[in-house]
N, C-alpha and C positions, 0 to 999 in steps of 0.2 A: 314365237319370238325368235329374234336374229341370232345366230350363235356362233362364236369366233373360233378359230381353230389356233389352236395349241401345239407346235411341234417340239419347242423350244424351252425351259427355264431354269434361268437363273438362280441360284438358292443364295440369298444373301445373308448366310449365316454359316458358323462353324459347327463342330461336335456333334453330338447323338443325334439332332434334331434334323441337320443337314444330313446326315445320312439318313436317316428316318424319311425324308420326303423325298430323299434319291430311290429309293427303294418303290413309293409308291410312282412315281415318272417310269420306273422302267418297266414294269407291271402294264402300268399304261402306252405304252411304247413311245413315252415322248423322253427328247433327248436332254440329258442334264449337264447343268454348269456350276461348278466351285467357283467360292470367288478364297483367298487364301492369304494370311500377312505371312510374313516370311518366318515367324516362328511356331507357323501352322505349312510348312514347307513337305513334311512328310505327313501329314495327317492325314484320316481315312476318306474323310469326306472329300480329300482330293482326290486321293487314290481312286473312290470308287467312281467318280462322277466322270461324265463321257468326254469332259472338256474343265480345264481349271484356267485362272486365271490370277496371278498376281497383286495384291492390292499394296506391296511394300512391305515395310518395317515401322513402331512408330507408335505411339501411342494410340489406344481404341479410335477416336477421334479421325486417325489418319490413316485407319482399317475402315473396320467395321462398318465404322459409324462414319465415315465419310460418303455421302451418298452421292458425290460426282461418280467419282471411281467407281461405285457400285454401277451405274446408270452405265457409265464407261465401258462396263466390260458387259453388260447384256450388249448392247449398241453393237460393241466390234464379235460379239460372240455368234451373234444372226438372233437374240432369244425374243422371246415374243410375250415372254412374264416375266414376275419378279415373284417368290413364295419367298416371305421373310424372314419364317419361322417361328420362337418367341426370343426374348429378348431382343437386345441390339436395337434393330432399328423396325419391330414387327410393330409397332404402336405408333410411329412416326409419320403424321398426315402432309410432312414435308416429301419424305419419299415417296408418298402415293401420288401426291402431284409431279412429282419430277417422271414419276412413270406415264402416269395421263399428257405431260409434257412431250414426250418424245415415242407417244403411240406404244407403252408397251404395257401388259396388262397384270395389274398390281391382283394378288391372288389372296384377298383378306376384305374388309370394310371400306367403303369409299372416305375421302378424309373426312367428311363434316359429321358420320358417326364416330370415326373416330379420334375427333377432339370434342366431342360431345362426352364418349363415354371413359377415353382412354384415359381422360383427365376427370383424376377424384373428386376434385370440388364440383366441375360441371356435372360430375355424371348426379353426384350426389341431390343438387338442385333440379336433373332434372325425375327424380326416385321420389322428391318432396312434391316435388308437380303432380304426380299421375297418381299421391295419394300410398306411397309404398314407404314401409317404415325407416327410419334412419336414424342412426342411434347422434347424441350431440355432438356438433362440429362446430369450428370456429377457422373460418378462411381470413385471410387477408396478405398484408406485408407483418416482415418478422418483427419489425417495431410496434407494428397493431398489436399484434399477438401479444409481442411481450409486455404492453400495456394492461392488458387485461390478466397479467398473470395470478393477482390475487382472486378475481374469478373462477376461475377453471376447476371444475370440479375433478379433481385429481384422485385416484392416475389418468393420466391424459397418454394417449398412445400422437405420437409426432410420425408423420406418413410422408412419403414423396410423392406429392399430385398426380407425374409425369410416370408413374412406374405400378412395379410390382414384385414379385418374388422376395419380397423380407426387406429388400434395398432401401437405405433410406427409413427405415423404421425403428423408430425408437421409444422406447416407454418411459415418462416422467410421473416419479411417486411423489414430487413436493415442487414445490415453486422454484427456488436455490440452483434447479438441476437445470431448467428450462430454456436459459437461453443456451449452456453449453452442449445439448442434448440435439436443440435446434441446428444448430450451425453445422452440428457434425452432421446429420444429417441430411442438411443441404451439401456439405458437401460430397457426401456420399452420393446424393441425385446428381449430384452436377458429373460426375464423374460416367456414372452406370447408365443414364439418360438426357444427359445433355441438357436440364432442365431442373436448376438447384429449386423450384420450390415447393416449398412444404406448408402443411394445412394440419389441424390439430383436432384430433377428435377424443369421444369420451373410451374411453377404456372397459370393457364387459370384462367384469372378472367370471372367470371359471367359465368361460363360452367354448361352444363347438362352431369350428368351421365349417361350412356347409356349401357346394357350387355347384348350379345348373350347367350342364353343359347346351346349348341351341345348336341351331342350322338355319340359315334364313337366305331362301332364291331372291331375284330381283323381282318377283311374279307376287310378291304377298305372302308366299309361303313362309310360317314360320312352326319351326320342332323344337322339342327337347326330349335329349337321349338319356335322358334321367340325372342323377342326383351323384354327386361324389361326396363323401366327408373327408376332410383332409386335415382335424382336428390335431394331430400328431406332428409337433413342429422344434425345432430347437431354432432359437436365435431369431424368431419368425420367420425362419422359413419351412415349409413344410418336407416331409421326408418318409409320409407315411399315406398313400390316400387307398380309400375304398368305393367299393361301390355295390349293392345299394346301403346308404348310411345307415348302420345298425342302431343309430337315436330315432329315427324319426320314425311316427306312425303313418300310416297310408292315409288318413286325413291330411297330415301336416306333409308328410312327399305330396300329393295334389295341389296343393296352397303356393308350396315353394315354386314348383316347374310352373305351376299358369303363373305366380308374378312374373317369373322369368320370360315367361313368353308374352305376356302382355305389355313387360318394356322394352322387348324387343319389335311388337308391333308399336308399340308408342312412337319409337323416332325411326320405323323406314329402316330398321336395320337390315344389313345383308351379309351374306358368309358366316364361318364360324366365330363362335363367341362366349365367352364364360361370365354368367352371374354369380353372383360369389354372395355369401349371407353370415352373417354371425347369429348362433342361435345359444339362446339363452338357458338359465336352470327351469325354467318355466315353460321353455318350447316356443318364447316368443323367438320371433326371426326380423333382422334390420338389415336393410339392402347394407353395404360395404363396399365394391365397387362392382364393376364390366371390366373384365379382359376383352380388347376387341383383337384376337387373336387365337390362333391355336396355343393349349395350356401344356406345359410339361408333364402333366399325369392325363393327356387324352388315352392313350392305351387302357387303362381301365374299363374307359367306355366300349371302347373296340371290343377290348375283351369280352364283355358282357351282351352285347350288341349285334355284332359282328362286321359295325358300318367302316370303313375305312375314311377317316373325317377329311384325311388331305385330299383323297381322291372326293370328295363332296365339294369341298373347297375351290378343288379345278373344275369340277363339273361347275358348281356356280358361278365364277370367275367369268367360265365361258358365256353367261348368259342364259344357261339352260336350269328348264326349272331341277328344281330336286328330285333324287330317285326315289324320295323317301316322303312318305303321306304319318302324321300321330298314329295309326293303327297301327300300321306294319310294323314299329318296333314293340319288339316285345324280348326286351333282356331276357336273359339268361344266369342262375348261379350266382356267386361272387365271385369277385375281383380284388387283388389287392397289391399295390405297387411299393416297392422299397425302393428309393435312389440312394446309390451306394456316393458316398462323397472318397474325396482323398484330404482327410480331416479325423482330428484327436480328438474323439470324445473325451478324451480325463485328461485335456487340455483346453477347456472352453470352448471345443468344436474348430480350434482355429485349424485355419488351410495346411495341407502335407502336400506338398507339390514337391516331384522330383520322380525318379526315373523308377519305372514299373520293370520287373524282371520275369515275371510270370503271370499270364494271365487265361483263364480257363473259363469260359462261360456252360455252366449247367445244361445237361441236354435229358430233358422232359418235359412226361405230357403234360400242356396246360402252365407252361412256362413259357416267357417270352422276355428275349433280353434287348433293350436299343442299347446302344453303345459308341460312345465315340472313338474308342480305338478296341483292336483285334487281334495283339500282343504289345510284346516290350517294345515304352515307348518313355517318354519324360511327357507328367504333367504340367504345365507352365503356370507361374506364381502369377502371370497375367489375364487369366481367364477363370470363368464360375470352377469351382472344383471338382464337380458332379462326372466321374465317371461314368457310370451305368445307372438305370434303371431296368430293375426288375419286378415284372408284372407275372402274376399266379393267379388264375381260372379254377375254378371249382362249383362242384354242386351249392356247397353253401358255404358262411365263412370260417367256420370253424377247418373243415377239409380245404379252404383256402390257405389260411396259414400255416398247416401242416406241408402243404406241396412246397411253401413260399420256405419254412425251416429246410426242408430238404435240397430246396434250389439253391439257400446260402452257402449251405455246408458244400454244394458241390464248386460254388463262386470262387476262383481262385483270381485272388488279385496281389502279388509279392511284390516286395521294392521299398512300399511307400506304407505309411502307417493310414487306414479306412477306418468307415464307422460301421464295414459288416458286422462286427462282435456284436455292434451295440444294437444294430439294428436284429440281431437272433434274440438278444434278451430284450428287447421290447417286444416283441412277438412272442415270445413267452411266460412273458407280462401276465399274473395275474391279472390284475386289474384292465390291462388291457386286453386276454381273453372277455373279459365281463364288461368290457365296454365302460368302464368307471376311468371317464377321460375325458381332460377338457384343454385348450390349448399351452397352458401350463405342463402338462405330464411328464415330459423329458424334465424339465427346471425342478419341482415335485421329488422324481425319481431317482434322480441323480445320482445321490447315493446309494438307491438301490441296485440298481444296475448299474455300476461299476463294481461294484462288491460282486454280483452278478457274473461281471463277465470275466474275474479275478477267478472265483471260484469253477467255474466251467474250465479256466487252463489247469487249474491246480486238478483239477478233476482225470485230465490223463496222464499216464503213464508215461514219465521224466523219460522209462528208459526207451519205450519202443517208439520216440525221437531221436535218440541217441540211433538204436539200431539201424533206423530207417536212413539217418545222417550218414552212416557208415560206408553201407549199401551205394548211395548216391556218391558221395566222394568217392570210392572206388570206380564204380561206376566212369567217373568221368577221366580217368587216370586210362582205364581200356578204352572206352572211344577215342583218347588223344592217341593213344601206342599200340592201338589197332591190333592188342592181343584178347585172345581168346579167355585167357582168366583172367576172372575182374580181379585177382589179388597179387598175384607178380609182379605189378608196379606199385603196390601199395606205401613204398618210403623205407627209411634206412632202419624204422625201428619192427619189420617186416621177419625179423630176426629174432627180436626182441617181442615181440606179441603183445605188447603192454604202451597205450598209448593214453592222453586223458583227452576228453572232449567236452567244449564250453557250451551248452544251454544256456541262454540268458541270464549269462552269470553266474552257473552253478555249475562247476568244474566235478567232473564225472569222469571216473575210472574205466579202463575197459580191457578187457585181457582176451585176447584171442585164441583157444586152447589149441583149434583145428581147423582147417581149411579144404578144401575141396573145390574145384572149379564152380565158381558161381556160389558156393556154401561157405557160410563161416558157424562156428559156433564157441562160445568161451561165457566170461562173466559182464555185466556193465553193473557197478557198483559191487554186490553184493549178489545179483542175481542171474541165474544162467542164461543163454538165449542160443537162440539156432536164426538166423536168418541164411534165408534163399534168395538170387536176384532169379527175376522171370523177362520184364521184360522193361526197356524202356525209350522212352520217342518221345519229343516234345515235351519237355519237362515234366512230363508222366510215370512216375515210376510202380514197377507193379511189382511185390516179393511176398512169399510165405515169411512170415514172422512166429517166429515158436506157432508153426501150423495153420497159423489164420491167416487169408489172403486178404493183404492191406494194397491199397492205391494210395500212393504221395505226389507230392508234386513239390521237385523242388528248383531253384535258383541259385546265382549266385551276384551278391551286388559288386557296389566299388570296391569296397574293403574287403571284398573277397572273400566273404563270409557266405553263408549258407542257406537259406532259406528254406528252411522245409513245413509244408502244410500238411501237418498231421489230422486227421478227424475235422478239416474245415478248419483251424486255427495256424497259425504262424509262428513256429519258433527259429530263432536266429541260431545257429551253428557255428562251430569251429574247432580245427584241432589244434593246442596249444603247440605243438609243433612247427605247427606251419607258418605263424603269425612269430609277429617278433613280441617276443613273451616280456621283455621287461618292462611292456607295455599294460596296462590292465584295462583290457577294455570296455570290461564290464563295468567298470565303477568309476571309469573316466570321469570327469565331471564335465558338462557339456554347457551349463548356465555359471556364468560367471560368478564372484562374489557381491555381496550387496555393495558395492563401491564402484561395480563396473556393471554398466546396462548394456544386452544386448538386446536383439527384436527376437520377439518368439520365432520368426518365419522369414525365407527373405522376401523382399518387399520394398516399397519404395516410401521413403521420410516425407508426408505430406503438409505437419504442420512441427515444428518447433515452439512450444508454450514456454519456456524456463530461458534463459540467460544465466553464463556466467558470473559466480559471486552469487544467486539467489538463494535462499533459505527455503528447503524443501518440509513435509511432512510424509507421514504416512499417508498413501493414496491419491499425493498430486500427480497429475497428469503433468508427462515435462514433454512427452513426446506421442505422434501418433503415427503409426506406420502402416500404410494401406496394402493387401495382397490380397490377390483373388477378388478385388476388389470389396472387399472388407476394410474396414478400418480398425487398427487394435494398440488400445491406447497403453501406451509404457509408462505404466507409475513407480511412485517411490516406496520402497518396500518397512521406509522408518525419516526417521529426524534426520536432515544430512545439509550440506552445501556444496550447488554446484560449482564443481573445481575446473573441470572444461567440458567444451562440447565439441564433440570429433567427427560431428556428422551434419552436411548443412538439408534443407528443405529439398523436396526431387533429386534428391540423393539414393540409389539404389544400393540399400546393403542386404547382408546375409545373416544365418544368426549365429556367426562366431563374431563379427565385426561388433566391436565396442562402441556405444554410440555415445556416451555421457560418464563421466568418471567425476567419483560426489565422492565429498569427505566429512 
């Protein structure tokens, strides 16, 4: 068979995943191109890529997702592909033709598989075809649907046809809820995929997620690299996958990978792609959708594996058959992937966008980090939130999650409030060691693991943060004054040896008795300490603490506070000294009163539901405010009447800005 040459592509996508596929081009020695909106101007994946390119400023729409501009800048770049990555625009059989359009080679499925499979209704019809199970659905217009709403065997889960990753997905427990549940989640498609419609299916209570990963040449060849369970999800979207699934038996893994590959020989598939299953208390399993795309937890596979998918991907793009024959693979060990988000667990998961101050990625064996950025940077409230993913190799899964606890603790991400904490105590999850988990377990747990990861802070030692805090502030006083002792420029109460330092609220004593270059020792509260500084570089700090050698790492953000990561956790810093004191900033109060509504996040005002003069209740929705592409509905916390509305539709505020004021 004829096979094209590759010197050139284009990655038409941002974050981890565009560096992810720059990474396997250079390995390959073919040359790469960023494409970049203007407030992705410093990003990695520009940085690292051989050639960038500008797409503007503008909403997704007039980036991303603009696929002239995309075409545009392969055309003027010299590229000879297009790799789309996932999201955006990787499932778009628009762009696959605009690529066959203008001779350049789309590095994924040809369109008519992927509007066959990439769209949930079709794929689902075509799962019903070839005899493969599928659990109840009901397609149509949203008036059909909503006609049938006394039907629906409820909970009914609401999907976005055109999509994937949680987007668009909504659960309805009663009829009442249906149309309003609908619409937002068309809006949410229209927004994340260019493609507001949505389709309604039955709901599996207490199911595991389950997804074949394939391979499939232009020659007939068709593989699978085995099995991921991704059952571990908040908000639907997942945040936890493995590999190989600790439910399933080696009957039921055979069962799963040959339907998988037998609808992917059903429709002439080609390139990578993901079958996805819902499996049940029973072990029964019902198709769900196809990703006609590379998936956000392929590293697993890799891991296990050892096959590089992207570089599969190019290799088939080019026409050539597969390197790989069903024999030759033969996994390895477990696998298990965490993506770290920038998001408030014991805040509904909602988005933490804004500027990272330290950032340290884990260096061990059998760990492996993707990553969209490489230090201090700002996450933007305009993009998925997902910083990192981290994948952990092991003999088996138990010594998997052991590497995966030790690669968090070593994870240093300062600035911006993450979901690492929560992501350690799910991994130390009873119930999750035993595998007693079903896509619910985060919603389940909730309370348990926040209690969980309350107790783990309260579990160290107030003061050897304080000490460490010291140490680093000093510290940073000799690198600016370029002297020899770290305590000479220590402040005017240098004299005085007695200063208080603020933990997270909890104002702590500290007496300095004796000093020595680079040595202190005195009392913090009640209790004596000796610290030593040793060394420090790049936000690293190393010091004998009363005798033990500790590693810190700290920051400092806007407020000029302090960030130090003690034992893998984050406490905030400060000396009362330094900050204007008649300020309390501990118990600031940051959410207004019930009278004045702010947005949890900043974000932009998508719909306006309430008017001035309206009589509200407890839990109306008066307002909804999209970031990160989420939507996050502002209700009313009691009985009230709107008095004004200070914020109009596409309106982008923050979350000290007042948006409704009710009396």
């Amino acid at each position: 068979m004829n096979s094209k040459r590759i010197h050139k592509v284009l990655i038409a996508n941002r974050g981890e995943i565009a560096v992810r596929v720059i990474k396997t081009l250079r390995k390959l020695h073919i040359a790469s191109v960023a494409v970049f909106a203007d407030n992705d101007a410093n990003a990695l994946h520009r940085r690292l890529a051989d050639e960038a390119y500008p797409l503007g400023g503008g909403a997704l729409k007039d980036t991303y997702l603009n696929i002239q501009k995309i075409i545009d800048a392969a055309l003027v770049a010299g590229a000879d592909a297009i790799h789309p990555g996932y999201g955006f625009l990787s499932e778009s059989p628009e762009l696959v033709e605009a690529c066959d359009a203008n001779n350049l080679i789309f590095i994924g499925p040809d369109a008519q598989s992927m509007r066959l499979m990439g769209n949930k209704i079709a794929s689902r019809k075509v799962a019903i075809e070839n005899g493969i199970p599928v659990t109840f659905g009901m397609m149509g217009e949203q008036d059909e649907i909503l006609s049938m709403a006394d039907t629906l065997p409820y909970p009914v889960l609401i999907k976005a046809a055109a999509g994937g990753g949680g987007k668009g997905m909504h659960i309805v427990w009663k009829k009442e809820d249906l149309q309003w549940e609908m619409e937002s989640a068309s809006r949410e498609a229209k927004k994340y995929f260019g493609d507001g419609t949505v389709f309604v299916e039955q709901y599996i209570e207490h199911p595991r997620h389950i997804e074949v990963q394939v391979l499939a040449d232009g020659v007939g060849n068709v593989i699978h690299l085995h099995e991921r369970e991704c059952t571990i999800q908040r908000r639907y979207q997942k945040i936890i996958e493995e590999s190989p699934s600790p439910t399933l038996t080696e009957e039921k893994r055979q069962a799963l990978c040959d339907t998988a590959v037998k609808l992917c020989q059903k429709i002439k598939y080609r390139n990578a792609g993901t079958v996805e299953f819902l499996v049940d208390k029973d072990m029964n399993f019902y198709f769900l959708e196809m990703n006609t795309r590379i998936q956000v937890e392929h590293p697993v596979t890799e891991m296990r594996t050892g096959i590089d998918i992207v570089e599969e991907q190019i290799r088939i793009a080019r026409g050539k058959e597969m390197g790989w024959t069903q024999d030759m693979i033969q996994p390895q060990g477990h696998a298990i992937e965490l993506r770290l988000y920038a998001e408030n667990p014991e805040n509904g998961f909602l988005p933490t966008p804004g500027k990272v101050t330290a950032y340290h990625e884990p260096q061990l064996r059998g760990v492996r980090v993707d990553s969209s950025i490489d230090g201090a940077c700002t996450i933007s409230e305009a993009y998925d939130p997902m910083i990192a993913k981290l994948t952990c190799h092991a003999k088996d899964r138990q010594s998997a999650i052991e590497t995966a606890r030790n690669a968090l603790k070593q994870f240093i991400i300062q600035g911006l409030i993450t979901n690492k904490a929560y992501l350690w105590e799910v991994i130390k999850n009873r119930d999750f060691a035993e595998n007693k988990v079903d896509t619910g377990f985060c919603a389940h747990h909730q309370e348990e693991l926040m209690k969980a990861m309350h107790e783990s802070r309260s579990q160290l030692c107030i003061n050897d943060v304080v000490a460490s805090f010291l140490v680093y502030d000093f510290c940073k006083r000799r690198f600016e004054n370029q002297t020899e002792n770290v305590w000479e420029t220590i402040g005017y109460w240098r004299y005085h040896m007695q200063l208080t330092i603020d933990v997270e609220g909890q104002r702590i004593p500290v007496r300095i008795s004796d000093t020595s270059a680079g040595k202190a020792m005195g009392q913090i509260g009640e209790n004596p300490f000796t610290v030593e500084f040793i060394h420090y570089e790049h936000n690293q700090l190393k010091i004998l603490l009363n005798g033990r050698s500790e590693t810190v790492y700290c920051s400092v953000n806007d407020e000029q506070k302090t960030i130090v990561n003690f034992h893998g956790l984050n406490f905030t810093c400060y000396r009362t000294d330094q900050l204007n004191d008649t300020t309390d900033y501990a118990t600031k109060e940051t959410v207004n009163d019930k009278s004045r509504l702010v947005s949890p996040m900043p974000g932009k005002v998508v719909k306006i539901y309430v008017a001035e003069g309206d009589e509200v209740k407890e839990g109306t929705i008066m307002i909804v405010v999209e970031a990160m592409k989420m939507e996050n509905n502002i209700v009313a916390s009691g009985k009230a009447k709107v008095k004004r509305i200070l914020v109009a539709e596409n309106q982008m505020v923050d979350n000290k800005m007042q948006l409704i004021e009710l009396e």
